[in-house]
C-alpha positions in Angstrom: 126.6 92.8 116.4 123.9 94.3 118.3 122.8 92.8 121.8 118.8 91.6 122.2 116.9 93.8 124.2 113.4 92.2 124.9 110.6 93.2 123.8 108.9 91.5 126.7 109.4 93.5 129.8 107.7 91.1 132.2 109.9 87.9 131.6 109.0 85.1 134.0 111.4 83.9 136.7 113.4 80.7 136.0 112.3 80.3 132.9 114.1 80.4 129.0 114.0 81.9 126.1 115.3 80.3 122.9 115.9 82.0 119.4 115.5 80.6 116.1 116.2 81.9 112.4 113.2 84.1 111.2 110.2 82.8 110.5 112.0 79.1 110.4 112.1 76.1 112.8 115.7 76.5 112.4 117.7 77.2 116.1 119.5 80.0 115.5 122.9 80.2 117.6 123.3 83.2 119.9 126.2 84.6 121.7 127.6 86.3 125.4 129.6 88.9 123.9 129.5 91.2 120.7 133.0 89.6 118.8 131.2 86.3 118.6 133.6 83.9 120.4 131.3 82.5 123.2 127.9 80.7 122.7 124.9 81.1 124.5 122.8 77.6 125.1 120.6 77.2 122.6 117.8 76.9 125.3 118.8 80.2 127.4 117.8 80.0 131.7 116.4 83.1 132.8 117.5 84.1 136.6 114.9 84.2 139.7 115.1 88.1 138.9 113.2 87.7 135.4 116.6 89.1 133.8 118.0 87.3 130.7 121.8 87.0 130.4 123.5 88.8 127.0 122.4 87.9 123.7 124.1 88.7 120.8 123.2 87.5 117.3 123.6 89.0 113.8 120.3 89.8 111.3 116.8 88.7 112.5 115.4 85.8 114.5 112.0 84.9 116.3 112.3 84.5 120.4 110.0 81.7 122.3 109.9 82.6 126.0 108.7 79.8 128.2 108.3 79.7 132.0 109.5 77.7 134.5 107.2 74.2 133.6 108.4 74.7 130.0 104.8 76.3 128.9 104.9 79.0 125.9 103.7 82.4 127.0 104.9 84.7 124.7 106.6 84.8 121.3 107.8 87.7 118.9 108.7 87.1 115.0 110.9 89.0 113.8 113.1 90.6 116.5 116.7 92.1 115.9 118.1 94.1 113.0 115.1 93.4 110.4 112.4 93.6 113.6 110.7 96.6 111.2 110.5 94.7 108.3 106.4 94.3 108.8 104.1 92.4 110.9 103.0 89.7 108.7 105.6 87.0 108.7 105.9 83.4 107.7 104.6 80.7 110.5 106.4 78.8 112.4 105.0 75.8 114.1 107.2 76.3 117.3 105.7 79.9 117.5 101.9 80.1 119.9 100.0 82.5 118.2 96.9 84.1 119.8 94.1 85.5 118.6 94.1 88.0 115.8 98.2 87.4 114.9 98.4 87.6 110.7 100.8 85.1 109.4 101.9 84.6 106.1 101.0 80.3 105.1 103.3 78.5 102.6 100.5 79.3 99.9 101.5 82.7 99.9 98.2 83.6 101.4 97.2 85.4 104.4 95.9 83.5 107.7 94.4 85.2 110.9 94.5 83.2 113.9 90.9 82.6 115.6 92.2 80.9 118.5 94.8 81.2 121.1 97.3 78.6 122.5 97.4 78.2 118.6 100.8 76.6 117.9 101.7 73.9 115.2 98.4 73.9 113.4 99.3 74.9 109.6 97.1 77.8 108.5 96.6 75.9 105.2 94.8 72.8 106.6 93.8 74.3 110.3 90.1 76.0 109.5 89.1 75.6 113.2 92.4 77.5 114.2 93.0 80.1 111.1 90.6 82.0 108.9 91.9 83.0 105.7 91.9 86.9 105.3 92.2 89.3 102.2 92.8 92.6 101.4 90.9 94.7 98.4 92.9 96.9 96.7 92.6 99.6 94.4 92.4 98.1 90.3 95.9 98.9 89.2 96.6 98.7 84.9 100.0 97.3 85.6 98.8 94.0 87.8 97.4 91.2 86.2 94.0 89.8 87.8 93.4 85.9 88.4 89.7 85.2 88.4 87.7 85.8 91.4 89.9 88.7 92.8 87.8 91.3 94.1 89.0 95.2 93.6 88.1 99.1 94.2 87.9 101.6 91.6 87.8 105.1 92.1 84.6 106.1 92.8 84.5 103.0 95.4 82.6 100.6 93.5 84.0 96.7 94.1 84.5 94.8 90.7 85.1 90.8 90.4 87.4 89.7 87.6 85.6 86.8 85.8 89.3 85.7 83.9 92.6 86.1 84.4 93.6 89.5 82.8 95.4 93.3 83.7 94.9 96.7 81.5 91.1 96.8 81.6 89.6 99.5 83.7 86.6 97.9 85.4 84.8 101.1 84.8 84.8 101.1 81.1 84.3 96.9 80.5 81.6 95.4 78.8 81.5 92.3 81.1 83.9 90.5 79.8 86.5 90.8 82.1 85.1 92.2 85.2 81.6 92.3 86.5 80.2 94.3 89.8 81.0 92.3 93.1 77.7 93.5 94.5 74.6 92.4 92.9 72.2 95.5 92.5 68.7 95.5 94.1 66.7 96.4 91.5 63.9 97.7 94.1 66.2 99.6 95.7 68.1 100.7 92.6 66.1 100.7 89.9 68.6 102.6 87.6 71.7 101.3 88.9 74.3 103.6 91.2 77.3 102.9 88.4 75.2 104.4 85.8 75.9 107.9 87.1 78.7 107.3 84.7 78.2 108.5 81.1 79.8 106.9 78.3 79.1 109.1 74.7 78.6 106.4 72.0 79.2 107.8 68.2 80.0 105.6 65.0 78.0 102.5 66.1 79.0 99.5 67.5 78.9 97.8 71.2 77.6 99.5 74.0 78.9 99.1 77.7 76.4 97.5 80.9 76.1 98.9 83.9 76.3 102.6 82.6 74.4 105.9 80.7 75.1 104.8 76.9 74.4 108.1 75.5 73.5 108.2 71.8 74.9 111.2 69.4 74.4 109.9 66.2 72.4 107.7 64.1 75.0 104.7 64.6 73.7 101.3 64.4 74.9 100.1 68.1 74.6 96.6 69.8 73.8 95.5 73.1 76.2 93.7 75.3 75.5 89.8 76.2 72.4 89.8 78.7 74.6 86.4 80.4 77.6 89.0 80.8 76.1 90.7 83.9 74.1 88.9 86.8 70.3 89.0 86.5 68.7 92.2 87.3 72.2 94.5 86.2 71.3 97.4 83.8 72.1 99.0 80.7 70.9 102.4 80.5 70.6 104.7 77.3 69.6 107.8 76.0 69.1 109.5 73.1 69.3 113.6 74.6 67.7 116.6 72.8 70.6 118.1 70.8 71.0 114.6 69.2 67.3 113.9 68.7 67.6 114.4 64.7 68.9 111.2 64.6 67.0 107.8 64.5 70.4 105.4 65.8 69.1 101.2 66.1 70.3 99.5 69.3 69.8 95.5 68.5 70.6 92.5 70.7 73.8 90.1 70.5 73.3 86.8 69.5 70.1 84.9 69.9 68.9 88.0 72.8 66.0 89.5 73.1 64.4 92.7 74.3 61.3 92.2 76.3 58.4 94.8 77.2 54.3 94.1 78.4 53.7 94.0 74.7 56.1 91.2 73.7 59.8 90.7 72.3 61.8 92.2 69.4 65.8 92.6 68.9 65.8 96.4 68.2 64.5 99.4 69.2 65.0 102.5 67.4 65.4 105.7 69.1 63.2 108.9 67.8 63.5 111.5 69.5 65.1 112.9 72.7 64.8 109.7 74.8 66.0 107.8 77.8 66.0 104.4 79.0 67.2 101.5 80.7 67.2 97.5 80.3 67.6 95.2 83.0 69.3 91.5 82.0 67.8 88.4 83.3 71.0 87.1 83.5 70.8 84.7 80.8 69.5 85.7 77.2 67.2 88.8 77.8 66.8 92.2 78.2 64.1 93.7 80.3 62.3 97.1 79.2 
């Protein structure tokens, strides 16, 4: 059984420490020597020196140190043989956390406290004392996605899955499971930064948002759901030179509609070496 060194090297005079069971409320019992056979109290004096007696105790445990008035100034969760395990640990309502400590609430979720003296106040139900914090991370095929996570691909673009799914690669989806966290400014971007990404289409069938669709036949192909991306998202397509032989039809999805100064249609047919791109209204058309 190891012996509790401190991580606190300016311990206040006349004061105590007291140990519970990590990240519980749950005293934990603590001992004078290494075989086990005499108990420290469970609230432990510190001598006019700042210099704690030995402490013994087996696995992990969180230390309170308080000074002489019994006022909190310090805590550390874990300490002993598991200390390393990480730094976000359960809360403990005997525990004062101070600004910037991560805890772990009973939700499962991640809390960062935005006050100090911040002890007792359950991160679940405490919005003036804890902000609740997340982390992106990188789309993994083996993870499956409830709706509203946010994630990175790659090439750094954030995605937003819109149901609860794993094994689709933002990258490649049509809308239906994920959709771009950031909304594009269409002023800004008129062609859309994700559509640096080309995606050959042959054989026909649905095309993919928010990328090149380029044409290499004379496929009849169909455009994705204008309500599957947010208003002013793109489609972009092209028909290029060494395919221009072929006259492939690119028609709308249900009750769509393609729109252009002239006036609406369902189709356009591509003749020629050409290259364009749509912009949804985020409901039931398609901009030209």
């Amino acid at each position: 059984m190891p012996r509790f060194i401190s991580p606190i090297t300016d311990i206040k005079p006349l004061g105590s420490v007291s140990f519970f069971d990590a990240n519980t409320n749950a005293n934990k019992l603590t001992y004078k020597d290494e075989l086990e056979t005499i108990a420290n109290l469970l609230t432990i004096p510190v001598d006019a020196g700042g210099n704690l007696p030995n402490i013994f105790f087996s696995g992990s445990a969180s230390v309170v140190y308080l000074d002489q008035f019994g006022t909190q100034y310090a805590a550390r969760n874990p300490v002993g043989e598991e200390a390393g395990v990480g730094n976000f640990t359960n809360w403990v309502n005997v525990i004062t956390y101070s600004v910037g400590d991560i805890t772990i609430g009973a939700d499962g979720a991640l809390y960062m406290s935005i006050s100090d003296s911040n002890q007792g106040n359950d991160p679940i139900d405490s919005p003036a004392e804890w902000e609740e914090i997340r982390f992106i991370g990188v789309w993994d095929t083996n993870i499956t996605y409830p709706i509203g996570i946010v994630v990175q691909t790659d090439n750094g673009d954030l995605w937003k899955s819109v149901i609860a799914q794993s094994g689709n690669a933002p990258a490649s989806d049509d809308g239906t499971n994920w959709k771009l966290a950031v909304a594009i400014d269409p002023v800004l971007d008129p062609i859309v930064a994700a559509t640096n990404t080309v995606i050959p289409q042959t054989g026909g069938g649905a095309l993919t948002a928010l990328r090149e669709n380029e044409l290499r036949d004379g496929g009849a192909y169909t455009l994705p759901l204008a309500s599957s991306v947010l208003a002013n998202q793109k489609i972009a397509i092209s028909l290029p030179v060494q395919y221009s032989a072929f006259e492939p039809v690119v028609s709308v999805s249900g009750v769509d509609t393609i729109s252009d100064n002239v006036g609406t249609d369902t189709s356009i047919t591509f003749k020629g070496a050409t290259k364009i791109s749509l912009t949804s209204n985020g409901v039931s058309n398609w901009g030209l």
